[in-house]
C-alpha positions in Angstrom: 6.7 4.2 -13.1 5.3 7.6 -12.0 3.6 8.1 -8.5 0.5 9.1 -8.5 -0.3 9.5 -5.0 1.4 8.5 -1.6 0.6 7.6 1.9 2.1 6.8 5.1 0.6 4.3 7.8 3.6 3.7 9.4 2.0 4.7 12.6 -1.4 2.9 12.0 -2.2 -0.3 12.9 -4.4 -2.8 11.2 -7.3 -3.0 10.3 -7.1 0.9 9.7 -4.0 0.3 7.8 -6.0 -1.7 5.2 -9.1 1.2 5.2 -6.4 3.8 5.0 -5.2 2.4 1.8 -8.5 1.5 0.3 -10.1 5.1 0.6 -6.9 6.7 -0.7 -7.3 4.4 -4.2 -11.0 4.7 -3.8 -9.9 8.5 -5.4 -7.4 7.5 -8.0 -8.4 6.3 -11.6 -7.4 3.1 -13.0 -4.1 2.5 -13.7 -2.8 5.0 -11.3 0.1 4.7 -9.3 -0.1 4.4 -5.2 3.0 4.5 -3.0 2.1 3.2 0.9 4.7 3.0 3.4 3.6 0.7 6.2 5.7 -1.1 8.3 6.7 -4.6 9.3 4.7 -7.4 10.7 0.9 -7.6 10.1 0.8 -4.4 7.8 3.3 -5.4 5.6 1.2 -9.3 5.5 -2.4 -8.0 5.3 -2.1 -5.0 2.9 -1.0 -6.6 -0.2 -2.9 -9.2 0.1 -6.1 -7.4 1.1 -4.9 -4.9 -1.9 -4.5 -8.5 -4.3 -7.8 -9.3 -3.4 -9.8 -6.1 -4.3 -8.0 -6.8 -7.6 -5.2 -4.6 -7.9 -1.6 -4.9 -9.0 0.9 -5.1 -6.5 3.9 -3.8 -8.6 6.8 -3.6 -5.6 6.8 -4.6 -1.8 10.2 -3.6 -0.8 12.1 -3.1 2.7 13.1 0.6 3.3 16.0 1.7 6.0 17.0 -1.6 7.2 13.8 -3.6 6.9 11.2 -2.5 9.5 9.3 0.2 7.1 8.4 -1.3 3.7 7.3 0.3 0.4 4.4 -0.7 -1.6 3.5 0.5 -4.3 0.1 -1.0 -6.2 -1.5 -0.1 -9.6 -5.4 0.4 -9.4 -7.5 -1.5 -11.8 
């Protein structure tokens, strides 16, 4: 799986966290690969499923450094 692009919204909070992610696939082309890190709590709820619902692929949702960052990484359709 190669990266295409990555963000980081640890220090966002939602519902930027959400935009944040959705302008930076807005550039990519389908099937490219996009790396967020967002941390725990309502980022790490709302994002995938907000990501889910636009009708990308969540590949891996995964805790980083003892759990309060994650890493999600999503395929755009």
């Amino acid at each position: 799986m190669d990266v295409t692009a990555t963000i980081d919204i640890t220090k966002d909070t939602c519902p930027i966290t959400f935009v944040k992610t959705k302008l930076k696939l807005e550039t990519l082309s389908s099937g490219d690969i996009l790396e967020v890190f967002l941390k725990e709590g309502e980022p790490v709820k709302n994002v995938p499923r907000s990501v889910r619902d636009e009708g990308h692929k969540v590949l891996l949702l995964e805790p980083q450094n003892g759990g309060s960052i994650y890493r999600l990484v999503i395929e755009k359709k």
